[in-house]
Each structure stands twice: as structure tokens, then as C-alpha cells.
N, C-alpha and C positions, 0 to 999 in steps of 0.2 A: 627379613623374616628370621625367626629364632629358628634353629633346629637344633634338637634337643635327643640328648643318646642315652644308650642305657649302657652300663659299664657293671662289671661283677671283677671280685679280685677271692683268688683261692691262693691258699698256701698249701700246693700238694705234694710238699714232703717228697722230694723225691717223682718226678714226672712217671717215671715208668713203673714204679707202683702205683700211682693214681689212676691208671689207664688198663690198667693189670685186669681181667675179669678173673674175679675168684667164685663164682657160685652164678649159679639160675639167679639169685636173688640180686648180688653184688655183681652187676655189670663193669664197673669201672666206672671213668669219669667220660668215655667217650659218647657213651649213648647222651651223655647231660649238652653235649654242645649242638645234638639233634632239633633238643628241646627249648633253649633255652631264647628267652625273647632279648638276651644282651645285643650288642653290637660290638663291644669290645669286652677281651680277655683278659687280665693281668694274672699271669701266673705269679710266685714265689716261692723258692728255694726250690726251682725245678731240676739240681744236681746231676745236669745232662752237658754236654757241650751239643754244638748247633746239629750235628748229623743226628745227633742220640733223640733231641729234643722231636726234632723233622720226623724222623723217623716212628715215635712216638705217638706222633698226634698225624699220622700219615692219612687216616682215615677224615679228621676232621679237616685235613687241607685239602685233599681230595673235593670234602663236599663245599670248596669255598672259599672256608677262612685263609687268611694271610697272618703270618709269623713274623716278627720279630725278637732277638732273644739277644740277651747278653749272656755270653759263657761265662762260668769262673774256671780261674785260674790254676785253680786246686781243685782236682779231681776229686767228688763228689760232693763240695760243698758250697753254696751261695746257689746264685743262677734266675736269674730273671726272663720272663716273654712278656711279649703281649700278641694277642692276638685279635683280628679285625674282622667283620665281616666286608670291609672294601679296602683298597690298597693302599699303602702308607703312600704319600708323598715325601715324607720327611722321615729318617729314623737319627736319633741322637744316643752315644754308645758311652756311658761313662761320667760323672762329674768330677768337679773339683779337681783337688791333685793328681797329677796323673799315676802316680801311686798305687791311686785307689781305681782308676779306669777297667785294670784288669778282672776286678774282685767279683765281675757278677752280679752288680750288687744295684743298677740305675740303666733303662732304657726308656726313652723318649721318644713317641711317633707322633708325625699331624697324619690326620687320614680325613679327605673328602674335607678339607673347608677348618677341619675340627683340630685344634691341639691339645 
């Protein structure tokens, strides 16, 4: 049997402005993971290391989702998640050179069956 997911990827510039409510109007991006019929997250350039990023999105893990994130290595730039609505089995940190491992910049998870 096929099973088939739905996946969204945002570039929110910075995690903790994305999540920021500025206005009645402008809730931030948290109320969107309320609504949203994904299953998986891919943030990028979420310029947090991992407590900043947790800390962030503390409401939408609260209601569920599971995190995975690669920091960068240079404080506030690069920075990868992803996020699940079911639990990784597998999470992969980094490619190629190991050079480049640190950079933020590639995170890999199988989750439920799915990679």
C-alpha cells in the first residue's frame, strides 16, 4: 500500500522573527502549524542553534510536532529543521565533507516507514 504525505518548506528568515506576533492581523507563523494539513516541516535559514530554535516553536511541539534541526556554526546564519507530525526513526546531520557538516546547511529524517 502507497502512503503518501504532504510536505511544505518555508524559508523563515530567521525562526524567531517568523514566530514573532506583530499585530491582531499578523499572528506569526505559529498559529499556521495549527492549520496546516502538512505532515512534515522543512524550515530554512532558521538562524537559531537547537535550544533557540525548541524554544521557538515551544508551542507547536507542545501540540505534537517533533523537531529536528541542524545548527550553524556561525551564529545567526545558515540553519536547517524539519519538523513531523510523528517521530523520526532516523535523523542524518550534515553531508559530504566534513567541513561543510557544521555549516547548518542539510538535515535528513525517516519518519514512520517514510524517508
Amino acid at each position: 500500500m502507497t502512503r503518501s504525505i504532504k510536505v511544505s518548506t518555508v524559508n523563515v528568515n530567521g525562526i524567531r522573527a517568523a514566530v514573532k506576533e506583530r499585530s491582531p492581523e499578523n499572528l506569526g507563523m505559529l498559529p499556521w502549524f495549527k492549520e496546516t494539513a502538512a505532515d512534515v516541516v522543512c524550515l530554512q535559514e532558521t538562524r537559531a542553534d537547537d535550544d533557540q530554535l525548541a524554544d521557538a516553536l515551544a508551542p507547536a511541539l507542545a501540540d505534537g510536532w517533533h523537531l529536528s534541526s541542524a545548527a550553524p556554526h556561525v551564529k545567526g546564519r545558515n540553519g536547517v529543521a524539519v519538523l513531523s507530525r510523528t517521530p523520526f526513526e532516523e535523523i542524518r546531520i550534515g553531508c559530504g565533507a566534513e567541513e561543510f557538516a557544521s555549516h547548518g546547511r542539510y538535515v535528513e529524517v525517516d519518519t514512520a516507514g517514510v524517508t
